[in-house]
N, C-alpha and C positions, 0 to 999 in steps of 0.2 A: 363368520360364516354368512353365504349368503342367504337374507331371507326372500323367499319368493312367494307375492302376495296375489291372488286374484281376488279382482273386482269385479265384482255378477250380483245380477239380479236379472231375476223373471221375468220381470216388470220392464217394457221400456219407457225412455221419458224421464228417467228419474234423475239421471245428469253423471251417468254414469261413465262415460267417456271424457266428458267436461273436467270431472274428479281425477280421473288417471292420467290425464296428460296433463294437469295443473299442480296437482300433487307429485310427479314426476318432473316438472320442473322446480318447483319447490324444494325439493327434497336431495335434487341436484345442486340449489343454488347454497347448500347448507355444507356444501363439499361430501355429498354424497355421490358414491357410481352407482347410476342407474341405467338401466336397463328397462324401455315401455315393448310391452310386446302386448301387440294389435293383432287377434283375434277375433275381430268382427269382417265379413266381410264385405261389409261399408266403408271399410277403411278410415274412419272418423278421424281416431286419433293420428293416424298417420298423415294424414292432411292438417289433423293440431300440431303434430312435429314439423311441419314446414316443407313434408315430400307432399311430390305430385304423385298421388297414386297411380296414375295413369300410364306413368311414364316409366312405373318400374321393371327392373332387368330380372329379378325375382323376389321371392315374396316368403314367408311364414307357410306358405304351402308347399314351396319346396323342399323344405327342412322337415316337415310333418311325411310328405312322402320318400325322405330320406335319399332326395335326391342333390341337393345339396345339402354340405357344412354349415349350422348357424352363423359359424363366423363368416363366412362367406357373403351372407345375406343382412347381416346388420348394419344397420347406418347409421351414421355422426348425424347428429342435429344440433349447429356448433349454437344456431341463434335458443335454442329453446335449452339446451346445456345437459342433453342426456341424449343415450345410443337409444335405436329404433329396430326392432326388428317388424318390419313394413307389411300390411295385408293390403289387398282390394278385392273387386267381384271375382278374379281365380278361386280365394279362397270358399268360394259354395261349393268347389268338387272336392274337397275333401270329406265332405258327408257322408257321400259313396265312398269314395275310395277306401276311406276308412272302414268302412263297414264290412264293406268285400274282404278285410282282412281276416284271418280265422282265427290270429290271438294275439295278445299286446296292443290291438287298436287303441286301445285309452292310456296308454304311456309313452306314444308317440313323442311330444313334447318335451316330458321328463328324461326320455333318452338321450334328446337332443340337448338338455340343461345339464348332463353331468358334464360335458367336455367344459363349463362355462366359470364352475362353482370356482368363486374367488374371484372373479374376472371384475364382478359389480356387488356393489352392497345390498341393495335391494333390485329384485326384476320386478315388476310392477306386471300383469298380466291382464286387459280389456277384454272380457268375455263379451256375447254377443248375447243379447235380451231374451234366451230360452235356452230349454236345456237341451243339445243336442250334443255330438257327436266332439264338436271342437269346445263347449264348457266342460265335459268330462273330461278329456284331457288337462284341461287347465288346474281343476280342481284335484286330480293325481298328481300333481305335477308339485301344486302348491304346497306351503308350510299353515296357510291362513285363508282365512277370506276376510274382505273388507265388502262391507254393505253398503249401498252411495242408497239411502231412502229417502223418498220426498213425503212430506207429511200428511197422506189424505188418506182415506176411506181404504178405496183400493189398495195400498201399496200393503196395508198391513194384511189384507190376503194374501198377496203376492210373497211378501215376508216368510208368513208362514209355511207355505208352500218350498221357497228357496230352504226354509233349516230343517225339513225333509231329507230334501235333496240330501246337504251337507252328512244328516244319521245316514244315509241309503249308502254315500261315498264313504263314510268310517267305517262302516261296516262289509265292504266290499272291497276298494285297493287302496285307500290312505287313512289307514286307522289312527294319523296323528294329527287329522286337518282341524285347524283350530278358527276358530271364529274371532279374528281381531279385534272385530266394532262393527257400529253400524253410524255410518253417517247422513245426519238429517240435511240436502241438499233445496234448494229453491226456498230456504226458509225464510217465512215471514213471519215475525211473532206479532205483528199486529193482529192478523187472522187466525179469529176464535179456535176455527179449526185446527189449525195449526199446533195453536196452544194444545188444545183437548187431544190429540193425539202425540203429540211429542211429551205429556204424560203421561199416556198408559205406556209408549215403549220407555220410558224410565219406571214408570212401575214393576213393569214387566222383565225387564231385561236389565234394570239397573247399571251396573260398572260396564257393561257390555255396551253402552249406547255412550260414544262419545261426547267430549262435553264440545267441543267445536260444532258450528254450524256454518253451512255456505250458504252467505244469501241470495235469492234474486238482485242481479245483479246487469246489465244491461253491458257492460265492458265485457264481462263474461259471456254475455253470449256474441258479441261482435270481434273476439280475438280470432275464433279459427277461421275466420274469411281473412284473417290476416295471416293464416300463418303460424301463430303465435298464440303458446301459453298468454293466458291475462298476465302472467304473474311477468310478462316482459313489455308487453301491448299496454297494459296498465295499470303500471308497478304500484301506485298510489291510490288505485281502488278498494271498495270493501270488499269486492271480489276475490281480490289477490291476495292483499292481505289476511284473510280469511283460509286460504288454502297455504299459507306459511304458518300460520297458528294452527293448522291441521298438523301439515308435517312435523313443526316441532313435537305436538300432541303424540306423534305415532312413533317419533323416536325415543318421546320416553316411555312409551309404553311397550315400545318392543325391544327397545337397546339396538337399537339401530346404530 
């Protein structure tokens, strides 16, 4: 079956698109079918898949106004080795539009992923850093959530804030969303801080706080001006490797 995972946090910064289109190649290169669907509309990882957002025929906002077929709108990403369903700046009028709608706004998405089921192993979902109109969708839509957190002060408000969210979505249109992990990104364990809060969320949240971390990493942040997952840009970094011991991580934990 296919699992469909979104990646959101409240918080931006945390390297949460970094994690989706790296872990999405990752998890591709393991001969998994994936599926990255880019719901920010920054377009981030669609530009980490190797499309020019700029130049696209249509987008993840077509599909959301059911104006075209998903299949329609997906793309090959032969160099990064998974299918793309593509955003850019179109996608900020689905906020309205969506809104305007009088019922089913927030299953948009999930409509459009029943025609898909079987199609890929995992869809990977890139929410956008707040809760709006296009993260409810995503979070209806999903079986999970995965957490991308960086280790500071902040994030653990931010944190608590997002598994709010998560009760407010069980308890309203996906009463089976389940919380994958959370993963510790930009990690330094040199810095104290670092340390001091990557134990209280193991205190806290124990088996729920995966054991993988991504570090600061400088290949990682220089791929998407390339084009390219690290994990192809540079296959032999700690970077990369880092997000393949993620994915294997998440295939045993979810039977992927």
């Amino acid at each position: 079956m296919t699992k469909i995972i979104a990646l959101t946090n409240q918080k931006g910064g945390v390297g949460k698109t970094t994690t989706a289109v790296n872990l999405a190649a990752s998890l591709a290169a393991l001969d998994r079918r994936v599926l990255l669907v880019d719901l920010d509309p920054q377009g981030h990882a669609t530009m980490g898949g190797g499309i020019d957002k700029h130049s696209l025929e249509a987008s993840v906002l077509d599909v959301l106004l059911g104006e075209k077929d998903v299949r329609q709108v997906i793309l090959d990403c032969p160099e990064a080795g998974f299918a793309l369903l593509p955003s850019n700046g179109d996608l900020t009028a689905a906020e309205v539009a969506l809104l305007d709608r009088d019922e089913g706004r927030e299953r948009c998405l999930l409509e459009a992923f029943d025609t898909l089921r079987g199609d890929y192993d995992v869809i990977l979902i890139d929410c956008p850093p707040s809760l709006n109109m296009l993260t409810l969708n995503a979070l209806t839509a999903a079986h999970g959530v995965l957490i991308p957190l960086q280790c500071e002060f902040y994030a653990l408000e931010g944190l608590s804030a997002l598994l709010d969210t998560v009760d407010q979505i069980r308890d309203s249109v996906n009463p089976n969303l389940a919380i994958y992990g959370i993963v510790r990104t930009m990690f330094d364990g040199r810095n104290s801080l670092t340390r001091d809060v990557s134990k209280q969320l193991f205190d806290y949240f124990g088996d729920m706080l995966l054991k993988t971390t991504i570090p600061r990493n400088v290949r990682v942040a220089e791929a998407p001006s390339h084009g390219l997952p690290v994990t192809k840009y540079a296959r032999l970094s700690r970077g990369s490797q880092a997000h393949r011991v993620l994915a294997k991580e998440l295939i045993r934990r979810l039977a992927l």
